[in-house]
Structures are given as structure tokens and as C-alpha cells.
DOVODO-201883 format. One record per residue (C-alpha): residue number from 1; x, y, z. Coordinates in nm, 4 decimals, padded with zeros to 6 digits. Example, Ala and Ser with C-alpha at 12.3 -4.5 7.8 and 13.67 -1.06 7.14 Angstrom:
% DOVODO-201883
1	01.2300	-00.4500	00.7800 $
2	01.3670	-00.1060	00.7140 $
END
This chain:
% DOVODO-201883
1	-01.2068	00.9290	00.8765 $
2	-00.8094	00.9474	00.7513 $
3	-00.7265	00.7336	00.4525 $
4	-00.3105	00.6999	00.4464 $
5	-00.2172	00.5744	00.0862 $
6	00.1356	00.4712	00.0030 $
7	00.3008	00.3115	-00.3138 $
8	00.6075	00.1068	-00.3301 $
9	00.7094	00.0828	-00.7280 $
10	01.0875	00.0177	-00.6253 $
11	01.3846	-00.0243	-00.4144 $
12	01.1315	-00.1607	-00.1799 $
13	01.3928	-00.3540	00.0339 $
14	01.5878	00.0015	00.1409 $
15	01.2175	00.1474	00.1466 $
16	01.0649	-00.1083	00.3604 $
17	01.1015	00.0646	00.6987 $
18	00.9972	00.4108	00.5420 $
19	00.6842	00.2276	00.4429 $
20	00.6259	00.0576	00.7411 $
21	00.6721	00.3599	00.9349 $
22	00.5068	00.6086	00.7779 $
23	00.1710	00.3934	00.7302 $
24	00.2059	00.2786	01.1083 $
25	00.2342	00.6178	01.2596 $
26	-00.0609	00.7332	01.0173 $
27	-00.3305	00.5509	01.2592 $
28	-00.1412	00.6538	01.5166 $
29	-00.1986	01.0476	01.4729 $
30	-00.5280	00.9425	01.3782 $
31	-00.6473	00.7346	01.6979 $
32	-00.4593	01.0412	01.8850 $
33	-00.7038	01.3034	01.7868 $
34	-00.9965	01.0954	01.8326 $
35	-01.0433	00.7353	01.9225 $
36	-01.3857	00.7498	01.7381 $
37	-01.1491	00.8280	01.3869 $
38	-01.1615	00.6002	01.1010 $
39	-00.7830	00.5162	01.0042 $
40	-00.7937	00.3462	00.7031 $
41	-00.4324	00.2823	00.4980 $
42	-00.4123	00.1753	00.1249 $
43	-00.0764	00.0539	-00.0140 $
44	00.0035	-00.0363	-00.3455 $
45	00.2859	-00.2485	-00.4494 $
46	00.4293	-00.2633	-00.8141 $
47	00.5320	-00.6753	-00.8580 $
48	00.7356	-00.5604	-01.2089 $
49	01.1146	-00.6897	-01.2103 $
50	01.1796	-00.3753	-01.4429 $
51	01.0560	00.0029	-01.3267 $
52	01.1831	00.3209	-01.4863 $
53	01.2419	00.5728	-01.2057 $
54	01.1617	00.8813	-01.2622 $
55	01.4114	00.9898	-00.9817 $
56	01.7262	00.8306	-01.1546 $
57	01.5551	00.9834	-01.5078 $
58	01.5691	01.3034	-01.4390 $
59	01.8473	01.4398	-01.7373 $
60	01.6552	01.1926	-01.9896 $
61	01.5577	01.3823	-02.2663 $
62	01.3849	01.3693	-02.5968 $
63	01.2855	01.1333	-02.8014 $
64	01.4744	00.7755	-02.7972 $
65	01.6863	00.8653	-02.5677 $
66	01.7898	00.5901	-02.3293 $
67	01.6313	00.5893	-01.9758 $
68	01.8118	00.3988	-01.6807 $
69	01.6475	00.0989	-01.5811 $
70	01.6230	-00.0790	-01.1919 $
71	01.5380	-00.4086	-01.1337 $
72	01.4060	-00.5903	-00.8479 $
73	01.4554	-00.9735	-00.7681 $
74	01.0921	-01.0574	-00.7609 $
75	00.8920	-01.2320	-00.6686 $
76	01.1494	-01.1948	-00.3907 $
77	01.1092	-00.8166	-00.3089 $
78	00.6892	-00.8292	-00.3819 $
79	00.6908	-01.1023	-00.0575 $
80	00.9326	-00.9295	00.1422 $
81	00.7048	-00.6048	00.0784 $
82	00.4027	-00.7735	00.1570 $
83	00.4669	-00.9590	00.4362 $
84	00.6164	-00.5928	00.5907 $
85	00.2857	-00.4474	00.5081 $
86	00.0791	-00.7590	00.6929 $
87	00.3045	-00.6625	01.0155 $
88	00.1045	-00.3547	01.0169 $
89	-00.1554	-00.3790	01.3348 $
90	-00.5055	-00.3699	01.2512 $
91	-00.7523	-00.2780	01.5341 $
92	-01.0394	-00.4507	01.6280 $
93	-01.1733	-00.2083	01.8890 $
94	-01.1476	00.1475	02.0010 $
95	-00.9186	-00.0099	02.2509 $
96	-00.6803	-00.1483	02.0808 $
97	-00.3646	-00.0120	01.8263 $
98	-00.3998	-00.0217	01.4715 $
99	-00.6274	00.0755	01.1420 $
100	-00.9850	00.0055	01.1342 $
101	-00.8920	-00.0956	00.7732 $
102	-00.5894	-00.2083	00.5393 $
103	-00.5795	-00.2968	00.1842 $
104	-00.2813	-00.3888	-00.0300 $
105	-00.3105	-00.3765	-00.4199 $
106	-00.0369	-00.5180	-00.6087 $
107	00.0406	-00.3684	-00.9809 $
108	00.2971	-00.4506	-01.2298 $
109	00.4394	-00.1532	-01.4290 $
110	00.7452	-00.0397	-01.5800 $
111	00.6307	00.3287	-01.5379 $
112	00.7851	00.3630	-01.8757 $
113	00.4608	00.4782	-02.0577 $
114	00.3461	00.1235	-02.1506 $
115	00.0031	00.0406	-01.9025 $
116	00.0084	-00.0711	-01.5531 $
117	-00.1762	-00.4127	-01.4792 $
118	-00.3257	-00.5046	-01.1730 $
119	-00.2581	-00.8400	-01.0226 $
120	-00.4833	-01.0612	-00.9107 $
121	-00.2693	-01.4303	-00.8624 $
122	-00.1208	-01.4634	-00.5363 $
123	00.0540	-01.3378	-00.3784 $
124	-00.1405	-01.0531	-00.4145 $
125	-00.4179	-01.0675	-00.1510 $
126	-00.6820	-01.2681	-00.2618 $
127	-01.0804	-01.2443	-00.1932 $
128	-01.1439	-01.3137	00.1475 $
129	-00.8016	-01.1817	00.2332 $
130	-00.8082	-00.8888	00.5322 $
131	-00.5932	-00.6656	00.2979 $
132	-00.7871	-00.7374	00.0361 $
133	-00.9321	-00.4286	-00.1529 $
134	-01.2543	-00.5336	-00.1143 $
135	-01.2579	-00.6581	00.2545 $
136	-01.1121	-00.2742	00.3263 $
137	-01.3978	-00.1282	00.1515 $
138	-01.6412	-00.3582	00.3399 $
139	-01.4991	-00.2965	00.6509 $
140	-01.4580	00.0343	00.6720 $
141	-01.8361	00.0894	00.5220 $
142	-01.9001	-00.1400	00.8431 $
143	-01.7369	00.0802	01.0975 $
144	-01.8339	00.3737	00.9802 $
145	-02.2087	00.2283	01.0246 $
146	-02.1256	00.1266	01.3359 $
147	-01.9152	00.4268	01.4489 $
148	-02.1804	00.6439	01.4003 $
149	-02.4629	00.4562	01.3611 $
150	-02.6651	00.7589	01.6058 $
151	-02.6099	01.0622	01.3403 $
END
């Protein structure tokens, strides 16, 4: 089993096909060594309008002194992300192209010491949802049963 996690906390528009990408072609190394592999990929998306970067903070130092800011147009960017992320292909079959499993959290978080929160209102995948933490947990305890249910 392979468990790809990525996080998206900003500039998620120019990171979108990064993301996409590098998620997509995790299952696809995966299913390449063995078709009997778990590929399981975990992404979590911060929903905050305000993120301090630790990239563009780099010469910040000491106390009070004053960090650079982004900002993202949400809920705007958190769809865009998300609906990138669905696009994804899941597999439903050692046949087909895909993870076995995908789950999406969404957190908000300035990343500027104060704590993160996780969401749970839409759009953030709700119970029931495919992407939902849960369902990803479920199914991949379900595959791997069934996977190798003769060990």
C-alpha cells in the first residue's frame, strides 16, 4: 500500500496542475509496480483568505516584526481546488486507472502561529462524500480485506 499526501495552503490557482499532477502520477507508479498495490492519496486544502508563507517570510525576524501576508479570493480558490482534486480518477478495479482511495480535508489557517481549524460545512466533502475522510478510511480498510483477503 502507497499513501500520496499533498497540501495546498496557497497560491492554489498557479499550484493547481502541480497538485493534480503529482497526486495523479502517484497511483500511477503505484499500479506500475504491482496492480495488487493499494494507492491511496490524501490532500488537504487550507479554505483561509489570509496564509502567512513561510516561503515569502523567510528574512522575518524577531519579535513584532511584520510578516508578508497572501490572500486568496475564497471561497473562489477552495472550489476551484476542489473540484481539480475530484478530476482525479479513482479505480474501481484492478483494471481500471486511478486510486483505490481519495480523501480531501479542508483546513482554515493563517499558518501564522494562531490554530488551524478543520472544516466541516460544505464545500468541504461531507459524510457520504467519496473524498470524504472517512469513506477513504473505509474503503481502503475494504480493499485491503479484499486484496488480500488469502494471507
Amino acid at each position: 500500500m502507497a499513501l500520496e499526501a499533498k497540501a495546498a495552503m496557497t497560491a492554489f490557482i498557479r499550484a493547481l496542475p502541480r497538485l493534480y499532477d503529482e497526486l495523479n502520477s502517484s497511483h500511477l507508479c503505484t499500479h506500475g509496480a504491482s496492480s495488487q498495490a493499494l494507492a491511496v492519496g490524501f490532500a488537504m486544502v487550507n479554505g483561509s483568505s489570509e496564509f502567512v508563507s513561510p516561503d515569502r517570510n523567510r528574512r522575518v525576524v524577531g519579535p513584532g516584526a511584520a510578516a508578508t501576508v497572501s490572500t486568496e479570493p475564497q471561497p473562489r480558490s477552495l472550489a476551484r481546488t476542489l473540484g481539480k482534486l475530484e478530476e482525479i480518477p479513482r479505480r474501481s478495479n484492478v483494471r481500471d486507472t486511478g486510486f483505490d482511495a481519495l480523501g480531501i480535508v479542508v483546513v482554515e489557517g493563517r499558518n501564522d502561529g494562531s490554530p488551524f481549524n478543520l472544516v466541516t460545512r460544505s464545500p468541504a466533502p461531507q459524510p457520504g462524500s467519496a473524498y470524504h475522510y472517512d469513506s477513504m478510511v473505509l474503503r481502503v480498510a475494504n480493499e485491503y480485506d479484499t486484496t488480500f483477503s488469502t494471507i
